[in-house]
C-alpha positions in Angstrom: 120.4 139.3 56.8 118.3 140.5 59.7 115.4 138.4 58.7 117.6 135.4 58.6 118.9 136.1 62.0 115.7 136.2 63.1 114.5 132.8 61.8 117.6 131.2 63.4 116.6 132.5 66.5 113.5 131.6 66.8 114.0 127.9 65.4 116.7 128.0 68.2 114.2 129.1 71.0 111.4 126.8 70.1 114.2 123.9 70.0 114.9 125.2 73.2 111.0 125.4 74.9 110.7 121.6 73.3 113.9 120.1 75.2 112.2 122.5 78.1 108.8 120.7 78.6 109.3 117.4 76.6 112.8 116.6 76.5 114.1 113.6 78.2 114.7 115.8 81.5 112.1 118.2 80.9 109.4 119.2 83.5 106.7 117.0 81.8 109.1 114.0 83.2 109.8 116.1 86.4 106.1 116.4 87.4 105.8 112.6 86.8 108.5 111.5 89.0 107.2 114.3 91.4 104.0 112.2 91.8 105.6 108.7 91.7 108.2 109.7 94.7 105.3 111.1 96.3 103.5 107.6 96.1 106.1 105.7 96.8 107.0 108.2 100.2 103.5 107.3 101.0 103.4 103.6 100.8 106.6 103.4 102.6 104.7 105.2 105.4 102.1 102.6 105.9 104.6 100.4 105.3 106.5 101.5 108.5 103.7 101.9 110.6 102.7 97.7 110.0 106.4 96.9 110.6 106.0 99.1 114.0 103.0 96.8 114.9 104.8 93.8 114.1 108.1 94.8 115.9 105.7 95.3 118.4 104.0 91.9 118.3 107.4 90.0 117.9 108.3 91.6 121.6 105.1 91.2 123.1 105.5 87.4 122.1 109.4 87.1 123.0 108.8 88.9 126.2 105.1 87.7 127.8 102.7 84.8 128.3 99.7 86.4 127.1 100.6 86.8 123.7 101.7 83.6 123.0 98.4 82.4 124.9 96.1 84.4 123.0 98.0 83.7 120.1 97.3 79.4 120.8 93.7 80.4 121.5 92.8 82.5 118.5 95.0 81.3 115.5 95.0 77.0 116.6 91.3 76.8 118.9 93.4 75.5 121.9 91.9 75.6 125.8 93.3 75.2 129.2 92.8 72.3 131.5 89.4 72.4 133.1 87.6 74.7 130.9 84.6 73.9 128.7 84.9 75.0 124.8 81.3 75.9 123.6 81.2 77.2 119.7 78.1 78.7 118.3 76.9 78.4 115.0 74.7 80.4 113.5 71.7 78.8 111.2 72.3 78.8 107.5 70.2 81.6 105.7 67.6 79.6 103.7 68.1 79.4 100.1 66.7 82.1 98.2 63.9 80.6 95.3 
C-alpha cells in the first residue's frame, strides 16, 4: 500500500513539473513571450522617435518658408529667380579588364 502511494505520487509530481515547464502556460512559453514583448517594446521605441521627427517635419513645413523651400530644392531640383544652377559630375571609374 505504501509503495503504491508512492508511485501515485510521484507520477503525480512529474505530471505536475511537465505542465510546469512545458505546458501550454508553462515558463518555456513565458520566457518566449518575455523576449517577444521585449522586441516588440523596442521597435515601438524607434518607432516613436521617427514619428517625433516627422511630427516635427509636418510643423516645420505647416508653419515656415524654409522647409517647404528646402524641401523644392532638394527632393524636385528647383532655383530662385536670378540664380545660376551648376551640377557636378564626377567622371565614370574606368572599366575594370
Amino acid at each position: 500500500m505504501k509503495g503504491v502511494f508512492t508511485v501515485t505520487l510521484l507520477i503525480l509530481l512529474l505530471i505536475l513539473q511537465y505542465t510546469l515547464w512545458l505546458g501550454e502556460g508553462g515558463l518555456v512559453r513565458v520566457w518566449s513571450l518575455s523576449e517577444q514583448v521585449a522586441a516588440q517594446e523596442q521597435e515601438n521605441a524607434k518607432l516613436r522617435e521617427r514619428n517625433r521627427a516627422l511630427e516635427a517635419e509636418v510643423l516645420d513645413l505647416k508653419q515656415g518658408l524654409d522647409a517647404v523651400e528646402e524641401r523644392a530644392r532638394t527632393d524636385l531640383g528647383m532655383i530662385k529667380k536670378n540664380e545660376t544652377f551648376h551640377q557636378v559630375v564626377e567622371p565614370a571609374a574606368p572599366a575594370k579588364k
